[in-house]
C-alpha positions in Angstrom: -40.8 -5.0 170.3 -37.3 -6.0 170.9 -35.1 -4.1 168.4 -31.3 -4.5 168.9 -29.7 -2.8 166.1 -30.3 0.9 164.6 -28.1 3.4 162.8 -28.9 7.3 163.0 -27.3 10.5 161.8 -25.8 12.5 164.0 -25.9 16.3 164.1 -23.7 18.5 166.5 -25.1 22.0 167.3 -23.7 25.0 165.9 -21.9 27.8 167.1 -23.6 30.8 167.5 -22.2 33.9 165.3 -19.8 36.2 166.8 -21.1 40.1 165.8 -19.6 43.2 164.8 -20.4 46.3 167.1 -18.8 49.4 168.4 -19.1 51.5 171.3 -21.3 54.7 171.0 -21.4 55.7 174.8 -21.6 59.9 175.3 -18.1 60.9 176.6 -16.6 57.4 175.7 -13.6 58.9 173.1 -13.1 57.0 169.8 -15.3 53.8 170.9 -13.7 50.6 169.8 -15.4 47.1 169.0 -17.7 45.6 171.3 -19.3 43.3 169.7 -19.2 39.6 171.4 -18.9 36.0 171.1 -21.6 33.5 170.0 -22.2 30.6 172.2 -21.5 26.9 172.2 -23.0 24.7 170.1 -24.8 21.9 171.9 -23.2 18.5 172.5 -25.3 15.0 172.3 -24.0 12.2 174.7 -25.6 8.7 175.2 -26.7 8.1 178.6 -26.9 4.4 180.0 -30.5 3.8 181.7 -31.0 0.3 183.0 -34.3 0.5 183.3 -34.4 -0.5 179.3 -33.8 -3.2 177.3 -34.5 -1.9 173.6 -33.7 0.2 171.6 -37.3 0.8 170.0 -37.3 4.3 171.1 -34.0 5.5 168.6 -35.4 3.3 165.7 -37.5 5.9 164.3 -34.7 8.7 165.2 -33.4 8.6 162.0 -31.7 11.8 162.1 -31.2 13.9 165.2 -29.9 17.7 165.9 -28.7 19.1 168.9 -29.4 23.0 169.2 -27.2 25.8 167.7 -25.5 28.1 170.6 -27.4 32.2 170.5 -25.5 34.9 168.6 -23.0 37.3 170.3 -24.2 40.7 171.6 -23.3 44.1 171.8 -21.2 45.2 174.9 -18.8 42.6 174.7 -21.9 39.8 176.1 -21.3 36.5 174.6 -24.2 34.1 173.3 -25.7 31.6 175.8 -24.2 28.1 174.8 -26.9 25.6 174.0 -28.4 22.8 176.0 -26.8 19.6 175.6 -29.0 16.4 174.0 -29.4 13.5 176.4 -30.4 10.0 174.7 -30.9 7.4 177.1 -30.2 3.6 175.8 -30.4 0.5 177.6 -27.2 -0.9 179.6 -25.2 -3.0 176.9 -25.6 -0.8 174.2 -22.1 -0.1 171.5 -21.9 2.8 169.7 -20.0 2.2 166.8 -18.9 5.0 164.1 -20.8 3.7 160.6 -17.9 5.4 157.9 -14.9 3.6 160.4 -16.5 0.4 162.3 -14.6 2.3 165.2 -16.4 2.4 168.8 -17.0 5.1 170.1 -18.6 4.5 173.3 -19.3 1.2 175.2 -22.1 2.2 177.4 -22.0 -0.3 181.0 -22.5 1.8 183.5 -25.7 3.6 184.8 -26.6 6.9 184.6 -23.0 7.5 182.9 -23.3 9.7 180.2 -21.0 9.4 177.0 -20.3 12.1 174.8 -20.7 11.1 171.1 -21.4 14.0 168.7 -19.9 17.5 169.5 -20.7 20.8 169.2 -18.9 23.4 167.2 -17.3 26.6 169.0 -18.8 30.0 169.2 -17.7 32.6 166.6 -15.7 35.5 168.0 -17.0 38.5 167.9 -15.2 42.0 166.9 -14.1 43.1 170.1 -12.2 39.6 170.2 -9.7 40.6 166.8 -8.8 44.1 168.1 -5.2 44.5 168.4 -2.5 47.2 168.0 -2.2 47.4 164.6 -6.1 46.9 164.0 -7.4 48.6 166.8 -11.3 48.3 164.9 -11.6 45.9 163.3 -15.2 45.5 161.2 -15.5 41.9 160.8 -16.2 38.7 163.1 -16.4 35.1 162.7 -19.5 33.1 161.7 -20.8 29.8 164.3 -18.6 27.1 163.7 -20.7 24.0 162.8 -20.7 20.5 164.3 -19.8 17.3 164.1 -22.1 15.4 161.6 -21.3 11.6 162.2 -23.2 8.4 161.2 -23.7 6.1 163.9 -24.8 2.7 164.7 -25.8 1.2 167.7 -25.7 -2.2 168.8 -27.4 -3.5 171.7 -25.3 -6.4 173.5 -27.3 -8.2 176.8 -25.9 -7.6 179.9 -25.6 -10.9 181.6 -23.2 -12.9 183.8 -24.0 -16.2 181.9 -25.4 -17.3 179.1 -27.1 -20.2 177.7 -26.5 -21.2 174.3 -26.8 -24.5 172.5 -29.1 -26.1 169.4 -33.1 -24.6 169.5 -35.4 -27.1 171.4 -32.5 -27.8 174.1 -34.1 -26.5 177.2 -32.6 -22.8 177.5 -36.1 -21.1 177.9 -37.4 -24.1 180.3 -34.0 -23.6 182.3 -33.8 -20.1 182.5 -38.1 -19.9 183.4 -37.3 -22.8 186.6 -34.6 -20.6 187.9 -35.6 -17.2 187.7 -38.8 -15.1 187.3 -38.2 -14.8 183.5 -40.8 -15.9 181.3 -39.6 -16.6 177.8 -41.6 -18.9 174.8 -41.7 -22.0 175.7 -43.1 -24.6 172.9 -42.6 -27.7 171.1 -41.4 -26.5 167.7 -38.0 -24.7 166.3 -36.8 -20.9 167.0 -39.3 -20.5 170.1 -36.5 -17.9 171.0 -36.9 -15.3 168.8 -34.9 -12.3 171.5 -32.5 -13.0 174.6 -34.8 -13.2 177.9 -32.7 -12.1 181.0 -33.7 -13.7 184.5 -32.1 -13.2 188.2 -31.1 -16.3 189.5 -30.8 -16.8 193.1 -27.9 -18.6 194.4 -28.0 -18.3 198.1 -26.4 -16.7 200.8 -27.3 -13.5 199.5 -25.2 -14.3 196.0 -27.2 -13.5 192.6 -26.4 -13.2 188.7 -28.1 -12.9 185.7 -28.6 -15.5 183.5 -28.9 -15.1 179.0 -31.7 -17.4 177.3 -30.0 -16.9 174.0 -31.9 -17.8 171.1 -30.8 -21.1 169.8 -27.8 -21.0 167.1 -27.5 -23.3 164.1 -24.6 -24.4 162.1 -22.7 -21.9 160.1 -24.2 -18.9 162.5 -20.8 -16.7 162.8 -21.1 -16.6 158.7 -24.4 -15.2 159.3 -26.7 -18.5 158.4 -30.0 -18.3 160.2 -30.1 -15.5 162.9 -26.5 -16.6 163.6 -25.0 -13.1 163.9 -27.9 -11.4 165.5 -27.5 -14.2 167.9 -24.1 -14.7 168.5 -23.8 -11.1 169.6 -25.3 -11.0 172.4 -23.3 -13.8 174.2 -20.0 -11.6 174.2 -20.6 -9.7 177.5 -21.0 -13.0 179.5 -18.5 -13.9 181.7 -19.4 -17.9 181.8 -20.8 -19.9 178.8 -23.6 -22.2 179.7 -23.5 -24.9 176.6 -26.7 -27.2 176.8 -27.1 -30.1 175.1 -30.4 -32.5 174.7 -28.8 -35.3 175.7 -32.3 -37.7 175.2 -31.7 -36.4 171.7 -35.5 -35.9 171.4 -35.1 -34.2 167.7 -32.9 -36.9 166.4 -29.2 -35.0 166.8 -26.4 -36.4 168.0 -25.9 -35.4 171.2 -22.1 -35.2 170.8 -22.1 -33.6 167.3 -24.1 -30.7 168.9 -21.2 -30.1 171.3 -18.7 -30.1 168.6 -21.2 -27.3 166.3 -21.6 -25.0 168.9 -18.3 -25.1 170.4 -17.0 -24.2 166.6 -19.4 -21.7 166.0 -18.2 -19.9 169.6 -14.7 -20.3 168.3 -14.7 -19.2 165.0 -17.1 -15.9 166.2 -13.8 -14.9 168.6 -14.6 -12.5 170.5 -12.6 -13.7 173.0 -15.2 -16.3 173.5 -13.2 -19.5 173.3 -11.1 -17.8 176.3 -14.2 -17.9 178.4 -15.0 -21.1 181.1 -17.9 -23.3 179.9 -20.2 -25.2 181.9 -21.6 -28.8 179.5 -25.3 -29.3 180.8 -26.8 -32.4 179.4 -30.7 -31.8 180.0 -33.4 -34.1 179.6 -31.9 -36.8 181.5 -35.4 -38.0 182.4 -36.1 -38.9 178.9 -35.5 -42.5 177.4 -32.4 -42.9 175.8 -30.7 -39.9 177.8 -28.4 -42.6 180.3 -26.9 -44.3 177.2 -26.3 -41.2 175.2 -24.7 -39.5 178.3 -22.5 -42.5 178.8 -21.2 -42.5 175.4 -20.4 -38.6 175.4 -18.5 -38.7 178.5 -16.4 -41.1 176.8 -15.6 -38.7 173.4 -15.6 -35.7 175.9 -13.0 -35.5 178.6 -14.8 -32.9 180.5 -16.6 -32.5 183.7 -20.8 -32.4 182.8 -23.4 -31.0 185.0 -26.9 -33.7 183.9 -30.3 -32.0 184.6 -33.9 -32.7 183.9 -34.9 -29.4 183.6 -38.9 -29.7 182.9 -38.7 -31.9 186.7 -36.5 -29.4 188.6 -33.6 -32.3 188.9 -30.0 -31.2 190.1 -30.4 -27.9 189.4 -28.9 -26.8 192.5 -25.4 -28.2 191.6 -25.6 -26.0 188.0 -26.7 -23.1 189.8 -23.7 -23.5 192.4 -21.2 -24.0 189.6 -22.1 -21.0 187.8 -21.8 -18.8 190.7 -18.0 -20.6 192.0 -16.8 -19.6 188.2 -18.4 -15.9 188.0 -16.5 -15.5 191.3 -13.0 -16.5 189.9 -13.5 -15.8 186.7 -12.3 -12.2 185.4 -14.1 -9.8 183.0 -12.8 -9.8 179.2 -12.3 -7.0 177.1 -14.6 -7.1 174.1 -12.4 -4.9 172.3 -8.9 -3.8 171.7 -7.6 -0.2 172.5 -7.3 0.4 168.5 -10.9 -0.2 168.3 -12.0 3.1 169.8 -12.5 5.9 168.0 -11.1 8.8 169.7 -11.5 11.5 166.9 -12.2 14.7 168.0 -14.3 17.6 165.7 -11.6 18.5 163.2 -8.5 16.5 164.4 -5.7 16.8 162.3 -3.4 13.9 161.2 -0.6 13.8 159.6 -2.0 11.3 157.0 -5.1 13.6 156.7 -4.0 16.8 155.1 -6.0 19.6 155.8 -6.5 20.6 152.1 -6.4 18.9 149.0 -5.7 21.0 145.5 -7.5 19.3 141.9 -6.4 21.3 138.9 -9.5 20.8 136.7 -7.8 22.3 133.9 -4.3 24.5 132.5 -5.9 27.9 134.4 -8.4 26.2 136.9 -7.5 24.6 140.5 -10.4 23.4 142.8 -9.0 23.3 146.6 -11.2 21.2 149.3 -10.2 19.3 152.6 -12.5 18.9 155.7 -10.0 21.5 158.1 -10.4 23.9 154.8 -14.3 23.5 155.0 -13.9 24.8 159.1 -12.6 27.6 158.3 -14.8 28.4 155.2 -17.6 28.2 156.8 -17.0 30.2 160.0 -16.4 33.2 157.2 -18.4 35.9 156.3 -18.2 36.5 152.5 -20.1 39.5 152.4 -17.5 41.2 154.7 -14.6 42.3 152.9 -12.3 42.2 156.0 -13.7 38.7 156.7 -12.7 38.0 153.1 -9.4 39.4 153.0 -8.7 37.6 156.9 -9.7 33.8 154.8 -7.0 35.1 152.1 -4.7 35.9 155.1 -5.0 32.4 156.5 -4.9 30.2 153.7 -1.6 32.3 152.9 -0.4 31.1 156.6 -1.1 27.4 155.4 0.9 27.1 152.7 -1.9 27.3 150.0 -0.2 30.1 147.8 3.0 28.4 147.8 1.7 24.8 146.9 -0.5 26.3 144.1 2.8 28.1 142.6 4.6 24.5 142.7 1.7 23.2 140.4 2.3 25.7 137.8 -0.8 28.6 138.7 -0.3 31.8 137.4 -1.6 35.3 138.1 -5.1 35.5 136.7 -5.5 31.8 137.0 -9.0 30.7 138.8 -8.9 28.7 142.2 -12.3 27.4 143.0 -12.8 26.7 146.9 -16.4 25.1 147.3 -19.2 28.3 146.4 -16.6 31.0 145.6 -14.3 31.9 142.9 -11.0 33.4 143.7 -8.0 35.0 141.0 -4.6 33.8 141.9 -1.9 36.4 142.3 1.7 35.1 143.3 
């Protein structure tokens, strides 16, 4: 089953705790903390594994968790980080943030492996908080979690050309004479249902792979037909190969085709209308095909490549003139910088303030913020240290203040997510 599209939930691996401890050794004055770290939580990264072409296997991955790092231990030890997850994907494959439509990876190269969903940080134990003035101190930090992100993937063909044009043109019959691929080939509409890749030979040791794209219709980068799933897949190809039925066997102008298809590349953008294309007018063995030729050459001023594709005619000089323009012909960027997500766990921006206060009512404020919910979590309440550390910290941000210049009072209540708090100036 060829499945191209899938969208998972993504679960970073939490930090293990840090732990309290002291030292008890027999001649070892006044002990101290030593209690330790917790470990790394474990990272999941995309891997890029040509030897697949779906991505069937992440489909029923609907959500997936990487492992939490081990708890701190006594004599200063620190928690084993976790083992990274490894996802392998086929070559081709986008990885596109779901809440942003940002990418974050574009995964081209084999056996590269892209990190997509991190792992929080290991809690610090006791022995990490002891200082001069607090020389014991009896609390330590909790795990801190990881990145939750929603994901889709998007698989995009790897190919050096591509054959697009009406259904029924000839792609499959093309692509199956000049390769070893071995696509649907019939005498009815939408035989094409998935891209088929083939290796085409072009001598003197020269290769490249060639697209069978599944035929596209009018109105296909608005989403009519299959247009979009379609469409997508012709954006890493370096060289457009448009066919045209130039017998016009299902009753199409030959020269109205050209003009659909070359809008529908156009208006998809991508870059696509930047890219060299090669006009094949196939079926010239058919009645009708000479004439039709003739009078297309005349509304088209460009050079075109006739074929007979189902007898194997001059084939050699398309094959020869796809090669000549992969040669010369640079790569283009599917994307611009701005498109890539580089957001790391909690990064903090300056139009994304760390906390946000909701005053509820005349004595109630209710404080929340993503960089607040960090440091929330990697508290323990049922410390009081722990508790009076958080206090110590939102102080250090600015909470106290900001809640005074909304009119709070001593004795007012300040709600931050499970906990209850009294507000003293």
């Amino acid at each position: 089953m060829f499945i191209d599209e899938v969208k998972m939930e993504l679960h970073g691996g939490k930090g293990g705790d840090g732990v309290v401890s002291y030292r008890h050794e027999l001649k070892v004055e006044k002990g101290g903390p030593f209690g330790g770290s917790g470990g790394k939580g474990g990272d999941i990264y995309f891997v890029g594994d040509e030897g697949l072409s779906t991505l069937l296997d992440l489909k029923f991955k609907k959500v997936l968790k990487a492992l939490s790092g081990e708890r701190g231990q006594t004599k200063g030890m620190t928690g084993a980080n976790a083992e990274n997850t490894y996802i392998h994907v086929p070559l081709g494959t986008t990885v596109y943030d779901d809440d942003t439509n940002l990418v974050i990876a574009d995964i081209t190269e084999n056996k590269k492996e892209y990190l997509i969903c991190r792992g929080g940080r290991g809690g610090r134990g006791n022995m990490a908080f002891a200082t001069g003035y607090n020389r014991c101190p009896d609390f330590s930090e909790k795990g801190e979690p990881g990145q939750i992100r929603y994901i889709r993937c998007s698989l995009k063909v790897l190919a050096d050309c591509g054959l697009v044009g009406f259904p029924s043109v000839g792609k499959s019959t093309i692509i199956s004479v000049l390769s070893n691929a071995k696509p649907k080939i019939a005498s009815y509409h939408f035989t094409t249902l998935v891209p088929h890749l083939g290796v085409v030979d072009a001598g003197e040791g020269k290769s490249f792979v060639m697209a069978d794209l599944p035929g596209i219709i009018e109105g296909a980068h608005l989403g009519y037909g299959l247009g979009l799933e379609f469409l997508k897949h012709i954006e890493r190809c370096k060289v457009i190969v448009h066919v045209i039925d130039m017998a016009s066997t299902e009753g199409r102008d030959p020269y109205n085709d050209y003009v659909v298809i070359s809008n529908e590349l156009k208006d998809y953008k991508m870059n696509l209308s930047k890219r060299p294309v090669i006009i094949v007018a196939n079926k010239m063995d058919m009645p009708g095909a000479k004439e039709n030729l003739e009078a297309f050459k005349k509304k088209v001023n460009l050079d075109v490549i006739p074929i007979s594709a189902i007898k194997k005619e001059n084939l050699s000089e398309l094959v020869y003139k796809i090669s000549h323009l992969l040669e010369v012909t640079p790569s283009f960027s599917l994307f611009e910088e701005d498109d890539f997500s580089d957001e790391t766990v909690y990064s903090l921006k300056e139009n994304k303030p760390l906390y946000n206060i909701i005053r509820e009512d005349e004595h109630t404020f209710r404080v929340e913020g993503d960089g607040l919910y960090r440091i929330y979590q990697m508290t323990d309440f049922n410390v009081e240290a722990a508790i009076i550390r958080f206090a110590r910290q939102l102080r250090f941000l600015g909470l106290d203040d900001k809640l005074r210049e909304m009119g709070a009072v001593d004795g007012d209540t300040v709600k931050i997510y499970d906990y209850q708090f009294e507000y003293i100036g």
